[in-house]
C-alpha positions as CSV (number, residue, x, y, z in Angstrom):
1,X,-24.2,55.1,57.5
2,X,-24.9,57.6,60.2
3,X,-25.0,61.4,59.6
4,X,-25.5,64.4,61.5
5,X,-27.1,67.2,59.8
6,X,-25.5,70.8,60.9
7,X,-27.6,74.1,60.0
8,X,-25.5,77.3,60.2
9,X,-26.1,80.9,59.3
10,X,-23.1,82.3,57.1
11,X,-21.8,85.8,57.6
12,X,-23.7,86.5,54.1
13,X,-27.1,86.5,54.9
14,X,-27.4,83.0,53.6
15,X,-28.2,79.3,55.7
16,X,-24.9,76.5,55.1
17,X,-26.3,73.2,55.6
18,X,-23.1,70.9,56.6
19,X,-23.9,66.8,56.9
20,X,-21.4,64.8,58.6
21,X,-20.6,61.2,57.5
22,X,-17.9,58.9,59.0
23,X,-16.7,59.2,55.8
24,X,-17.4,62.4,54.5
25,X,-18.7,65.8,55.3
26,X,-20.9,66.9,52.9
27,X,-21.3,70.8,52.7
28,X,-24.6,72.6,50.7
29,X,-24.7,75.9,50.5
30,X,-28.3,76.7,50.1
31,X,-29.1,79.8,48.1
32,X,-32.6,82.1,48.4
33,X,-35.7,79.9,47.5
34,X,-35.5,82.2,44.3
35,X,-32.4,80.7,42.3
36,X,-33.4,77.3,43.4
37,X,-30.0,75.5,43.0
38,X,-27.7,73.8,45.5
39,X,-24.5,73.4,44.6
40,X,-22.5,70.2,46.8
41,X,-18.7,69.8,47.8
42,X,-17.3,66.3,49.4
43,X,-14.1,66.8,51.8
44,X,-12.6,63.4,52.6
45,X,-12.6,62.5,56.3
46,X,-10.8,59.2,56.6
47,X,-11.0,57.2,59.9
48,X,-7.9,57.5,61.5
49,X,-8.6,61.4,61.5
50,X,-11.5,60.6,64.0
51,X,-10.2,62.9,66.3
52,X,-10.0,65.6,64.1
53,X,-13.5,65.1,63.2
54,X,-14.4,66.1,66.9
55,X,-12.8,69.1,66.7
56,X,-14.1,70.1,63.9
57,X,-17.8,69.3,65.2
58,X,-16.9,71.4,68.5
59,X,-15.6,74.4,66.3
60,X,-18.7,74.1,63.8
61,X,-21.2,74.0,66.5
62,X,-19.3,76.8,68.2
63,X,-19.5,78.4,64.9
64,X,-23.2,78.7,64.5
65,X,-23.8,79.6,67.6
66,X,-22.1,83.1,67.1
67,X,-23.0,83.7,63.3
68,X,-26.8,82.9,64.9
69,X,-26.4,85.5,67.5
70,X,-25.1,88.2,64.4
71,X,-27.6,87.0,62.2
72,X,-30.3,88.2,64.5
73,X,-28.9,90.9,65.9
74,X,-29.0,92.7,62.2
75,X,-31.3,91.5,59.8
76,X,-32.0,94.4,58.3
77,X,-28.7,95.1,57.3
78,X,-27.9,91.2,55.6
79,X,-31.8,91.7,53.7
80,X,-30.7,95.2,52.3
81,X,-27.1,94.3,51.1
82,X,-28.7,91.3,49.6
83,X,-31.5,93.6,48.0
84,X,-29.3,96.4,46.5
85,X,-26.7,94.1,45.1
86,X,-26.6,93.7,41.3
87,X,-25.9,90.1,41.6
88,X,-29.8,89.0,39.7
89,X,-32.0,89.9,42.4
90,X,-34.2,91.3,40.0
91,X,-34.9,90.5,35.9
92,X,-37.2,93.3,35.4
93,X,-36.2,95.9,37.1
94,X,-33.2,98.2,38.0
95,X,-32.5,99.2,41.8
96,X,-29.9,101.7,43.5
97,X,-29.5,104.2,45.9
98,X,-28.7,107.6,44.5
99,X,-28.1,111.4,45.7
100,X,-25.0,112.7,47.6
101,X,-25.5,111.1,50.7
102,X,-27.2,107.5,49.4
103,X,-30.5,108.3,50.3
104,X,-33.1,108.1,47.7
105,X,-34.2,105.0,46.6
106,X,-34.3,105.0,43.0
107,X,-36.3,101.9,41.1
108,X,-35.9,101.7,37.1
109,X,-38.5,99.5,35.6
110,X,-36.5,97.4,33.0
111,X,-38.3,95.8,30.1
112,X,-37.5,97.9,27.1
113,X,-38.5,95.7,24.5
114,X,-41.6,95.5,25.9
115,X,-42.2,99.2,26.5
116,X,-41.9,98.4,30.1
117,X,-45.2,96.4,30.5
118,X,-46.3,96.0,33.6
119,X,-46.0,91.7,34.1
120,X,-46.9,90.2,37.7
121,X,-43.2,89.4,37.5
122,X,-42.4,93.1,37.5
123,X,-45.1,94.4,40.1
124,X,-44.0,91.8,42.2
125,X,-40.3,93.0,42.2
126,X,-41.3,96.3,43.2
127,X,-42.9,95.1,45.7
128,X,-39.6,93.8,46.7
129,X,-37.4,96.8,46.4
130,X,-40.3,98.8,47.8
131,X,-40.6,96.8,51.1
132,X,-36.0,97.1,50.9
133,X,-36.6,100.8,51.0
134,X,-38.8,101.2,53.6
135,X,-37.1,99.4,55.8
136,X,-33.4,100.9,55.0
137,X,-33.6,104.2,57.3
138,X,-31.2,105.9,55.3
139,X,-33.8,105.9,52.7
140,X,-35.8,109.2,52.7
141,X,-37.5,109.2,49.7
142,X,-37.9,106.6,46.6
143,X,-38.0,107.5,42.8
144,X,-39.4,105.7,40.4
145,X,-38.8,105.7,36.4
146,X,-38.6,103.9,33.2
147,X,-36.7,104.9,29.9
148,X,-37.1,107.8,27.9
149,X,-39.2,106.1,25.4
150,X,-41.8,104.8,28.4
151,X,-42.5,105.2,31.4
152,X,-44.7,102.1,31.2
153,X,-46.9,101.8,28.5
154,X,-49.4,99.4,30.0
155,X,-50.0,96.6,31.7
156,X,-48.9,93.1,29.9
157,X,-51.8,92.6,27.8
158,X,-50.6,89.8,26.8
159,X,-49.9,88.2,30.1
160,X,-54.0,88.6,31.1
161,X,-55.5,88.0,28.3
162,X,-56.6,85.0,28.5
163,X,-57.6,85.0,32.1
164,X,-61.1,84.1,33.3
165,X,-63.5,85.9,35.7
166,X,-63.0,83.6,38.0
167,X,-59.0,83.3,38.4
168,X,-59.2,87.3,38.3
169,X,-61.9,87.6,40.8
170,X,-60.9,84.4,43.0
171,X,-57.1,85.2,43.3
172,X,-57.9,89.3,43.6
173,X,-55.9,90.1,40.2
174,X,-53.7,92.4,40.3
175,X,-53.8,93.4,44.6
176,X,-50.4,93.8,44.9
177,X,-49.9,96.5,42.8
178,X,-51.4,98.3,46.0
179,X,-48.4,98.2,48.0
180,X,-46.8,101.4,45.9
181,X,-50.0,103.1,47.4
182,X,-49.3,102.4,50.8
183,X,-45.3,103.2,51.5
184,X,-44.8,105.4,53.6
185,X,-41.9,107.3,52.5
186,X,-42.6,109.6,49.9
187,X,-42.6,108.4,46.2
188,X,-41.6,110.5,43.7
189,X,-42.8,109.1,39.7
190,X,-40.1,110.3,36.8
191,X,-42.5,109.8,33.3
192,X,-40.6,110.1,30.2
193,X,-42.7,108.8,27.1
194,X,-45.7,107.1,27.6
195,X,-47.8,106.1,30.8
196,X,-50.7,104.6,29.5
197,X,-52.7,101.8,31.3
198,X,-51.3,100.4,33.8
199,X,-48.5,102.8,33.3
200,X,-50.6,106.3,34.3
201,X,-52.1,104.2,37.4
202,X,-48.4,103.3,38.6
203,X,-47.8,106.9,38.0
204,X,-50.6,108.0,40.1
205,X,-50.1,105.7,43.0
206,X,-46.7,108.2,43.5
207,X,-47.1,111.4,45.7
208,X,-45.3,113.5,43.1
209,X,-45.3,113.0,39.5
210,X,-42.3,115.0,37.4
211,X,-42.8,114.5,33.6
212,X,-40.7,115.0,30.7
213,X,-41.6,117.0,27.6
214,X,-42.8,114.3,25.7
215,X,-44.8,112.5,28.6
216,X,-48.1,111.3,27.5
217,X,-50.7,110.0,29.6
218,X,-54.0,108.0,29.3
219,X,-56.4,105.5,30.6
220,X,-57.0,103.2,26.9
221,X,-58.4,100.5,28.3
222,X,-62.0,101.2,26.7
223,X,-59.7,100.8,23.2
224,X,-59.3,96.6,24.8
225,X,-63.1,96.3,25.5
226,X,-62.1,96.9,29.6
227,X,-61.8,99.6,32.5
228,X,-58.7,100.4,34.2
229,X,-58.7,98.4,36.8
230,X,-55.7,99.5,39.4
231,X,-57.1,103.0,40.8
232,X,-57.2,104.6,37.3
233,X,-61.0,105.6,37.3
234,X,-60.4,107.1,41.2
235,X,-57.2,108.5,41.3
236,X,-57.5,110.5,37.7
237,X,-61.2,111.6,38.4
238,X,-59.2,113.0,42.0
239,X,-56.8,114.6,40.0
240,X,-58.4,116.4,37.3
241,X,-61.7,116.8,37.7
242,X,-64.5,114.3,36.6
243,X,-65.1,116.0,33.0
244,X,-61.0,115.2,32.0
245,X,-61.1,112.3,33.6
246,X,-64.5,111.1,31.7
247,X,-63.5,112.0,28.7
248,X,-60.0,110.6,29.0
249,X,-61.8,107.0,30.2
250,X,-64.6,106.7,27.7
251,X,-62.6,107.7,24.6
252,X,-58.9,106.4,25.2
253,X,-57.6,109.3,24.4
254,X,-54.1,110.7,25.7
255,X,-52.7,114.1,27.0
256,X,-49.3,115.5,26.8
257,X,-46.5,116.8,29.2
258,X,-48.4,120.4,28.5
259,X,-51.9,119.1,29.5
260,X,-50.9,117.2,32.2
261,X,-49.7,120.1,34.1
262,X,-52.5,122.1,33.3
263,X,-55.1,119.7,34.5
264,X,-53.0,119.1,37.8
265,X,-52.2,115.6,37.4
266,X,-48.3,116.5,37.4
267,X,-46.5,119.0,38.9
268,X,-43.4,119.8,36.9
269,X,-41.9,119.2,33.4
270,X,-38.3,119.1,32.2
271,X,-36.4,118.2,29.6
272,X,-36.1,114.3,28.6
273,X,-32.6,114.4,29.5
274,X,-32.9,116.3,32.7
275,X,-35.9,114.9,34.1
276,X,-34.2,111.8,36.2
277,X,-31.6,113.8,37.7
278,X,-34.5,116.5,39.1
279,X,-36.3,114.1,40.1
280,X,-33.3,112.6,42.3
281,X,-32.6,116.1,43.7
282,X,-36.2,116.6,45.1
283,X,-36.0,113.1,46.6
284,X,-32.7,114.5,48.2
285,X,-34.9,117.7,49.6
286,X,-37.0,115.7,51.2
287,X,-34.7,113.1,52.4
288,X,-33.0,116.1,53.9
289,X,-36.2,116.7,56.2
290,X,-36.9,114.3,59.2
291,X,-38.0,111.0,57.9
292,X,-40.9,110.6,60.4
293,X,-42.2,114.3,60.0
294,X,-42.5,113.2,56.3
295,X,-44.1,110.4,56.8
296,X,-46.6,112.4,58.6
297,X,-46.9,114.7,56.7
298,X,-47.8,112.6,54.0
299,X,-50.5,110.8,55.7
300,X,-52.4,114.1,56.4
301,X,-52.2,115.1,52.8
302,X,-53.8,111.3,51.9
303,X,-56.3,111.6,54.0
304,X,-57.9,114.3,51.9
305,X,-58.9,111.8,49.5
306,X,-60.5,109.8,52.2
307,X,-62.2,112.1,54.6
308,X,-64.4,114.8,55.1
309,X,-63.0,118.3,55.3
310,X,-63.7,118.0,59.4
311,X,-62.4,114.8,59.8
312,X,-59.4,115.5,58.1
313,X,-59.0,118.2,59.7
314,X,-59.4,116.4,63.1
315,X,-56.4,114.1,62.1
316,X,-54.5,117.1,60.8
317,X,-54.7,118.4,64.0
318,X,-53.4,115.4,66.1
319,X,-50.7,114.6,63.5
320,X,-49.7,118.2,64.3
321,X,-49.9,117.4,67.9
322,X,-48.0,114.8,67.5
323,X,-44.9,116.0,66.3
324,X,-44.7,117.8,70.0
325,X,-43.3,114.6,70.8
326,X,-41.0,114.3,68.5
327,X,-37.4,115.2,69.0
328,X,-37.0,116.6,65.3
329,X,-39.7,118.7,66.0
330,X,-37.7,120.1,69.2
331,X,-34.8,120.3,66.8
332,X,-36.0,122.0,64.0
333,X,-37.9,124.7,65.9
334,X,-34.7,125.5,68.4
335,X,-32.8,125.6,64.8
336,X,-34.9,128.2,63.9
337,X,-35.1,130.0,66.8
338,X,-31.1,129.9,66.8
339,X,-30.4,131.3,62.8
340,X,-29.0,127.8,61.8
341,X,-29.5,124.3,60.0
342,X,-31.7,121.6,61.6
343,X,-29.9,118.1,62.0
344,X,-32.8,116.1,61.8
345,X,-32.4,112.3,63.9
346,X,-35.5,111.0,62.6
347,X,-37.2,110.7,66.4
């Protein structure tokens, strides 16, 4: 029996695949590669209705030529509705956009039972709602938390632990945690309870880290008979000092909140039940601030770990002469000039 195979964007975001019998039309709505499941739905067509079946051909085919058209003309828009929505896009982790005007990206690791472990599943979620964010330009700034009890208390020993050199070496084990290293928009860590692991490392790959008063932080692997092994030995040696950091590496020991601060390796402390919500409002500061000024901004301040004082400066300098060409640069300085708020456009 012959068949013609229709493939037509819906107004959704999602691709209707509609197979025309003599007999039947056959309609399969195709859901993301993620849920896997197609559901089916037969509509009688009976011969003497042939000439129905034309029209509806015509008006299909006229049909996907328009939703095409929309579909391309705003991807982002169908990708971040699909992102934000609550309808199981994620299983391990929570995702919203908070603050008064929608523009912080907030990301709320999810696995209580398991302290918030950090499973590939999870990593590669964030990766997910990271990639959502940056592309969403009412985003200015992401926050990223756990529960009161962790933060994230490690990676998911259980999940490795029987991995060989050869699968960790050959498939370049765990590479994409990097990607909360390298957003642009400026990442803001919320630690309640314990960063540990895998947990302190996530917490370091942030620009800001805010903890609560019972934050504790540490680098145990030594205690498994390993090394932290996702910037841990780097970014706390950067952050402390190499004594701290040595001592922190070698023995598996943790510091508190209190210690934290001292050392440098976070910048505030609140209360448990505050500590979100501040978080939030400093994402909203700098949300406030043109977008591509931050971004910027935060590049220069990265570099520092990268480069030598005079090549950073060097970069400094023509990130600085860059903004001349910026229209929020134009902005914020006739603002001044004029005794009033900037309005930022993010150009």
């Amino acid at each position: 029996m012959g068949a013609t195979l229709l493939v037509i964007p819906s107004t959704d975001g999602r691709w209707q695949h509609h197979e025309v019998l003599n007999v039947t039309i056959q309609q399969q709505k195709c859901k993301n590669n993620e849920e896997g499941k197609v559901q089916t739905q037969e509509l009688p067509v009976t011969q003497k209705h042939s000439s129905v079946f034309f029209v509806m051909m015509s008006f299909l085919c006229r049909s996907a030529a328009f939703l095409l058209k929309s579909s391309r003309a705003a991807p982002a828009l169908l990708s971040s509705s699909r992102l934000y929505s609550s309808g199981g896009q994620y299983e391990y982790i929570l995702v919203e956009k908070r603050g008064e005007q929608s523009n912080v990206g907030f990301i709320q690791l999810n696995r209580p039972k398991a302290l918030n472990a950090l499973c590939d599943g999870l990593m590669l979620e964030m990766e997910r709602a990271l990639d959502a964010f940056e592309a969403d330009a009412e985003v200015g700034a992401i926050v990223i938390t756990g529960s009161e009890r962790a933060f994230a208390a490690g990676a998911d020993i259980k999940e490795m632990q029987n991995r060989t050199f050869q699968e960790c070496y050959g498939g370049n084990f765990l590479v994409h945690w990097n990607r909360v290293s390298t957003v642009k928009k400026p990442v803001i860590a919320a630690v309640n309870g314990f960063a540990l692991g895998g947990g302190c490392e996530l917490a370091m790959m942030c620009d800001i880290i805010y903890a609560g008063e019972k934050a504790q932080f540490g680098q145990p692997e030594i205690l498994l008979g390993t090394i932290p092994g996702a910037g841990g030995t780097q970014r706390l040696t950067r952050a402390v000092g190499k004594s701290l950091a040595m001592e922190l590496v070698l023995t598996g020991d943790r510091i508190n909140a209190q210690e934290a601060k001292q050392s440098g390796l976070v910048s505030k402390i609140y209360p448990v039940d505050q500590l979100v919500s501040e978080a939030v409002k400093c994402g909203e500061k700098i949300a406030a601030n043109s977008k591509l000024i931050s971004t910027m901004a935060k590049e220069a301040v990265n570099a520092a770990f990268e480069l030598t004082l005079a090549e950073g400066n060097r970069l400094e300098k023509r990130l600085f002469h860059a903004t001349f060409a910026t229209d929020d640069r134009k902005e914020g300085m006739t603002a001044f000039v004029e005794k009033r708020k900037a309005h930022f456009k993010d150009k």
